[in-house]
C-alpha positions in Angstrom: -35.6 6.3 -11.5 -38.8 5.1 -9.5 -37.0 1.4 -9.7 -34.3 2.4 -8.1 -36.2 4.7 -5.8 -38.1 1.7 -4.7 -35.0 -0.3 -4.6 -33.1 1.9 -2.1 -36.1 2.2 -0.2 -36.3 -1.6 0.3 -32.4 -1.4 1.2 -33.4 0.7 3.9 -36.0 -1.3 4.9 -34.1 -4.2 5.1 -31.3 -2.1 7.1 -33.3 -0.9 9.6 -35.2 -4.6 10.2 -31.6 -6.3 10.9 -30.6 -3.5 12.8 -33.5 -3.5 15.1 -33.9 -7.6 15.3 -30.1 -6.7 16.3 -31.6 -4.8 19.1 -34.3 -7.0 20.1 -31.9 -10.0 20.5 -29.8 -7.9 22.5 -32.6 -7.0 24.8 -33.8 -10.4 24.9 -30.8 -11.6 26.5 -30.7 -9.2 29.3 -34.2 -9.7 29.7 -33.9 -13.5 30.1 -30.7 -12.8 32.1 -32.7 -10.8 34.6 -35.5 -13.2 34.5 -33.2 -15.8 36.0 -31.8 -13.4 38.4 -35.0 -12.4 39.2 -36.5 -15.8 39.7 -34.5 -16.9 41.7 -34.3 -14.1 44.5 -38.6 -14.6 43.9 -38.0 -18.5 45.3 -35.1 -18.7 47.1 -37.0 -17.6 50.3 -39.1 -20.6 50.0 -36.4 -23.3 49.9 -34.6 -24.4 52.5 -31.4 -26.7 53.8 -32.5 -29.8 55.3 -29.6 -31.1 58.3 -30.4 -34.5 59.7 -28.8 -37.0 61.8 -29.2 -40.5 62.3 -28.0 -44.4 62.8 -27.0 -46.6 60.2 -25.9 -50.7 61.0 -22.8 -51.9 59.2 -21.0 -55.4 60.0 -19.1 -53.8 63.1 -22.3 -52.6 64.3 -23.9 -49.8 65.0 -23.3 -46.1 63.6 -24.4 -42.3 63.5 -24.1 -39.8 60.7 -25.5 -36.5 59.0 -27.3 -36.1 55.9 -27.3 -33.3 54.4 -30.6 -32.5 51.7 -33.0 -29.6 50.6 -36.7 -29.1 50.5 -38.9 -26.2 50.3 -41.6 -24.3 52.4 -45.6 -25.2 50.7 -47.6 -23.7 53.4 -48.0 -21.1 56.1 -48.3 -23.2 58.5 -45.0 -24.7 58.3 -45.1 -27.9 55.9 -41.9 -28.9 54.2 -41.5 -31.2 51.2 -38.7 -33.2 50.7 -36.9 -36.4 49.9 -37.5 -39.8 51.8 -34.5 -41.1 51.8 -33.0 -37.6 53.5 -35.0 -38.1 56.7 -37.5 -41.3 56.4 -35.5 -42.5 59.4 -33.9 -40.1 61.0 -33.4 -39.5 64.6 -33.4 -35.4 64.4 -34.2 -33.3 61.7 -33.6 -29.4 61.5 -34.5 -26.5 58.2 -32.1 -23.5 57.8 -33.6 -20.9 55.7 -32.1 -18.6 53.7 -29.9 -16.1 56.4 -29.2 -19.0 58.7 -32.2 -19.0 60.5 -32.7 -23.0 61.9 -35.7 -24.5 63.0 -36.7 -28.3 64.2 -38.8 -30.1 62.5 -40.7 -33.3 62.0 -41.3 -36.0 59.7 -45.7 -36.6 59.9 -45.8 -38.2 56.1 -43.5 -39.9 54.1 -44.2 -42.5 50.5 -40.4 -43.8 50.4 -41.7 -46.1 47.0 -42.3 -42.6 45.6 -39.3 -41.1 47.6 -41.1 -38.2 49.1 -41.9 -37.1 52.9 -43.5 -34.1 54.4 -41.9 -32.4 57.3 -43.5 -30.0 59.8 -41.8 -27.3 61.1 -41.7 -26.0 65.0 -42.2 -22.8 64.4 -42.1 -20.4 60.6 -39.3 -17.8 60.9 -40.6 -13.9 59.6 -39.8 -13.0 56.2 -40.3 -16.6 54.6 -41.9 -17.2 51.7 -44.5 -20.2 51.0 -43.7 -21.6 47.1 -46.5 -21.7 44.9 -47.5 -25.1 43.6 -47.8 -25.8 39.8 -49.4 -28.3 37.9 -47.1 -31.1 37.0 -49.3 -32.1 34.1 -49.1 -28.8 32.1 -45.0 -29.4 32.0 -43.4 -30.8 28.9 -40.1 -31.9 27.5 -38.5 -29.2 26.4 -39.5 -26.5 29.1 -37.2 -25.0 31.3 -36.8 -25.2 34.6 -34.0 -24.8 37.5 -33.4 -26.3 41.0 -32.2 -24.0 44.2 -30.7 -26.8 46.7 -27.7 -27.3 48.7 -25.0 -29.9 46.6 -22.2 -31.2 48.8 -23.5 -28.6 51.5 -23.5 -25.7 49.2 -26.8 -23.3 50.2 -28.8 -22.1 48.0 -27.3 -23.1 44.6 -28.8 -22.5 41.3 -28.8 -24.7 38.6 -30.6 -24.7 35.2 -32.1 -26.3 32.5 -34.7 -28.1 30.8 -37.5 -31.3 30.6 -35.5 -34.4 29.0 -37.9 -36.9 29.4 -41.1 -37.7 31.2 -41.5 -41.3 33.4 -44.9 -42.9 34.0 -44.8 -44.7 37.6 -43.2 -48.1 37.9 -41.0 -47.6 34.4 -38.1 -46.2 35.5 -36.9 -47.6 39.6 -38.9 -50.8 40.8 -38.2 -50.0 44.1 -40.1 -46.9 43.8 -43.5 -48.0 41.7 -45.8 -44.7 42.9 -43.0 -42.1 41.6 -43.9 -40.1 38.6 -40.7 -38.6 36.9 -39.4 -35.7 35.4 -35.8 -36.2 33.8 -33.8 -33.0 33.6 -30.8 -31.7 32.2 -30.9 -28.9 35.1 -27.4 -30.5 37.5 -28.3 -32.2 40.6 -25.8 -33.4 43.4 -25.6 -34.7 46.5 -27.4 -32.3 49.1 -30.0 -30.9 45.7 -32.3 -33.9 46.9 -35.3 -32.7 48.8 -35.1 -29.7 46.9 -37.8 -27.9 44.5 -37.9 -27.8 40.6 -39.7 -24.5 39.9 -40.6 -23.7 35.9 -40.3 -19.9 35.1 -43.0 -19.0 36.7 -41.4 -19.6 40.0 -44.0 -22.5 40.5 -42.9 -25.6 42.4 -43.5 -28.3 38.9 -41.5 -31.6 41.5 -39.0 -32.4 44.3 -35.7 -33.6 43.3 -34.9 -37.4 44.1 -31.7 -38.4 42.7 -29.3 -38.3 39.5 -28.0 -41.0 37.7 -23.5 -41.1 37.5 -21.3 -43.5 36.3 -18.6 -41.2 37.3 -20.0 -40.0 40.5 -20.4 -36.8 39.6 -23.5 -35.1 37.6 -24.2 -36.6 34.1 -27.3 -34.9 32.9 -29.3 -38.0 34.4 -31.3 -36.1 37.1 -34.5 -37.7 38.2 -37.5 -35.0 39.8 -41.0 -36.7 40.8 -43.6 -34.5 39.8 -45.6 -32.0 42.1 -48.8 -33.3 41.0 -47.4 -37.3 43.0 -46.7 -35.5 45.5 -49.7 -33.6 46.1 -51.4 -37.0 45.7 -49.0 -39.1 48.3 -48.3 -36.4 50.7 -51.8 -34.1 50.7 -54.5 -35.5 49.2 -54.5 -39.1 51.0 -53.8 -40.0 54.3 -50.0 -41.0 54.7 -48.6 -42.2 57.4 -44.5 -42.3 58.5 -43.2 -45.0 60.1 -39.7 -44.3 60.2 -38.4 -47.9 59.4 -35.7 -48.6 57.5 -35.9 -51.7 56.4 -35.6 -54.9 54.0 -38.4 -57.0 52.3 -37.5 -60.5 52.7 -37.5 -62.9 49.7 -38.5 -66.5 49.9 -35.0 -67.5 50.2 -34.2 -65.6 52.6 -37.2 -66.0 54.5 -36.2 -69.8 54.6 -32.6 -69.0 55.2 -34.0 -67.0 58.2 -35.9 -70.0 59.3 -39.3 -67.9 58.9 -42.5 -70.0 60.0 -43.7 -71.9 56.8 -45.2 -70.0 54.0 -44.3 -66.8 55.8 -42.5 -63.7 54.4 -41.8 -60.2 56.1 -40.2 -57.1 56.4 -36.6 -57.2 58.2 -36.0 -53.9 60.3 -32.6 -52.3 59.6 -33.3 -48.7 61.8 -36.3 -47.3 64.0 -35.9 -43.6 64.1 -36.1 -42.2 67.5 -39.7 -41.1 68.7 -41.3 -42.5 65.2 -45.0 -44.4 65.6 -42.5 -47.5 65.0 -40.4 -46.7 67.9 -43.2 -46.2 69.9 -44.8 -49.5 69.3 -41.7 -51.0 70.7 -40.1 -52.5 67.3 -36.4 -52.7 67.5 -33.4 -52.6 64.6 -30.8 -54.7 63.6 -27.4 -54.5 65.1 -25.5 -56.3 62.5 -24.9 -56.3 58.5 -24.2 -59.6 57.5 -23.5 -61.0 53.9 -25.8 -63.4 52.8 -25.5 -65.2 49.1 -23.8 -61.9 48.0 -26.7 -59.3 49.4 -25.9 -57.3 53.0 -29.0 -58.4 55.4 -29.2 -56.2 58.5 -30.3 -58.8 61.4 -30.8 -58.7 65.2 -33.9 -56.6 65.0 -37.3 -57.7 64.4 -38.9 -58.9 61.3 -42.4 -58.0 60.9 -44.5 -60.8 59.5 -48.1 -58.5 59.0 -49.5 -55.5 60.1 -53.8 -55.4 61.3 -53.6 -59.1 60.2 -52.0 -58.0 56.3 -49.1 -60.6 55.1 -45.9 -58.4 54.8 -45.0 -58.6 51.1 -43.9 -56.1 48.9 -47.3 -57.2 46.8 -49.4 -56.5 49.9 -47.8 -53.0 50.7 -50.5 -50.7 49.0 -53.1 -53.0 50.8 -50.7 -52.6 54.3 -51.0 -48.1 53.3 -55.1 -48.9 52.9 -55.4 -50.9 56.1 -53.6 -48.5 58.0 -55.0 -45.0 56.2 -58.3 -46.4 57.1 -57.3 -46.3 61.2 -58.1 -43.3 63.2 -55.3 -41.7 64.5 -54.5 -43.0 67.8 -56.8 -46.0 67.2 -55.4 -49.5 68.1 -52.8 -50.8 65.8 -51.7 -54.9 65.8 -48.3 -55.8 64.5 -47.1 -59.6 64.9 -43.2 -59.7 64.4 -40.8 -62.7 64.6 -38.1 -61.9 67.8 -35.4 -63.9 68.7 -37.4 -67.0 67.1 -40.6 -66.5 68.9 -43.8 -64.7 67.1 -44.9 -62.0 69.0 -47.9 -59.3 68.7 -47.4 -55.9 69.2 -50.6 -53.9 69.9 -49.7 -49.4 69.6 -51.7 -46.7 68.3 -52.2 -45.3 64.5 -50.2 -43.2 63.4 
């Protein structure tokens, strides 16, 4: 009788535990469902729709379009972090926040080999909300994470998902050796780049670059460089925009181009309007032209060194050194090749 006794009781026992693990589950889910919800009406007053217009050179000359990109508020003061390649060289830049609200901004640091820039706004609009910054390093494969952005256009989209893989610098994109990446399952589009990865603490952990597609669409190849690169790049050191758009020249090219001996440079495609470049009188292409299979933009300058520095893609962190070391507004020399004569441009630091 006590055996069974003790038998029943465990039935019970086991009854009650799968009934209430039912339970729990059940509130788990709604909890994690309203942590989403929740998370995102916590950061979506923090990110914001990026709207910028600009020039572009193709083989019948001379165009303008609009880019359309995200990015997100880090300080009071009106600091925006986005994506390079959304308004490097851009003519005119404006935010919307969420409700509509548009402001003008302007681009005053920007690290396109780590595809990042810094924008600073005209004015803050009431009722904003500065993102908190995370710590990059304490992120790992398998956390998860969403993006708010704008895909095709679309404000304020949510996305979600987790840490596929972590990138050292220079592993991943040659043409952009200072990026630290973050791979994520989390879907990113056209428009999401700019934008923030936050982890579910609603902390800013990177800025979204690009995604890789074979299809065109989202593949679950997106590509995030971490907040701790871009605290680096964008905060910590001095960096400077040019807003040049542009192509490094190689040595057969340089010789097609009918360079001076020994000497390589940097071909201008675009100057955006009102940039230190533009104000130290460097001018852009006007033509694309196909050269051994690779579109060359030419008609503009081609800049041969900057404060006396070879332009090379190998001297480029010693070009950012030279010119972090200037005071703003001190004197800056340029020598450029123009129309077939070498010419030296003297402006101000950025």
């Amino acid at each position: 009788m006590l055996r069974m006794s003790t038998g029943s009781g465990r039935v019970v026992i086991i009854w009650m535990a799968v009934l209430l693990c039912s339970t729990l589950s059940g509130d788990i889910k709604r909890a994690e469902a309203q942590t989403m919800r929740e998370l995102f009406k916590k950061v979506a007053p923090s990110v914001v729709v990026i709207r910028a217009r600009g020039r572009d050179v193709t083989a019948a000359g001379e165009t303008h379009f609009a880019e359309t990109g995200s990015g997100v508020l880090i300080s009071a003061d009106g600091k925006v972090m986005t994506a390079a390649h959304v308004v490097h060289a851009m003519d005119q830049v404006s935010v919307e926040f969420l409700g509509g609200e548009t402001v003008a901004a302007r681009v005053v640091a920007s690290e396109p080999a780590a595809d990042l820039s810094l924008l600073q706004l005209e004015r803050v609009p009431l009722g904003v909300r500065v993102a908190p910054i995370g710590d990059s390093h304490t992120t790992e494969v398998g956390d998860e994470v969403i993006v708010v952005g704008a895909p095709y256009g679309l404000s304020y989209s949510l996305s979600a998902g987790l840490i596929s893989a972590h990138w050292q610098p220079n592993t991943v994109y040659k043409t952009m050796p200072l990026a630290e990446f973050f791979q994520t399952t989390a879907t990113i589009n056209t428009g999401n780049s700019g934008g923030p990865l936050f982890n579910m603490k609603g902390e800013v952990v990177g800025i979204v670059s690009h995604n890789i597609s074979k299809s065109g669409g989202s593949e679950g190849l997106g590509f995030v460089v971490t907040i701790n690169t871009a605290k680096q790049l964008l905060l910590e050191k001095r960096s400077v925009w040019s807003g040049l758009e542009g192509l490094m020249l190689s040595d057969q090219l340089a010789d097609v181009l009918n360079l001076p001996p020994k000497a390589t440079g940097y071909i201008i495609k675009t100057v955006a309007k009102g940039s230190p470049a533009d104000e130290l009188g460097l001018r852009g292409s006007t033509q694309l032209v196909n050269i051994g299979g690779q579109e060359v933009p030419l008609g503009g300058d081609i800049i041969l060194s900057i404060e006396g520095i070879q332009a090379s893609a190998a001297n480029m962190p010693k070009v950012r050194d030279a010119i972090g070391r200037l005071a703003p507004g001190a004197p800056m020399k340029v020598t450029i090749l123009r129309a077939g004569q070498v010419l030296e441009l003297t402006g101000k630091a950025p």
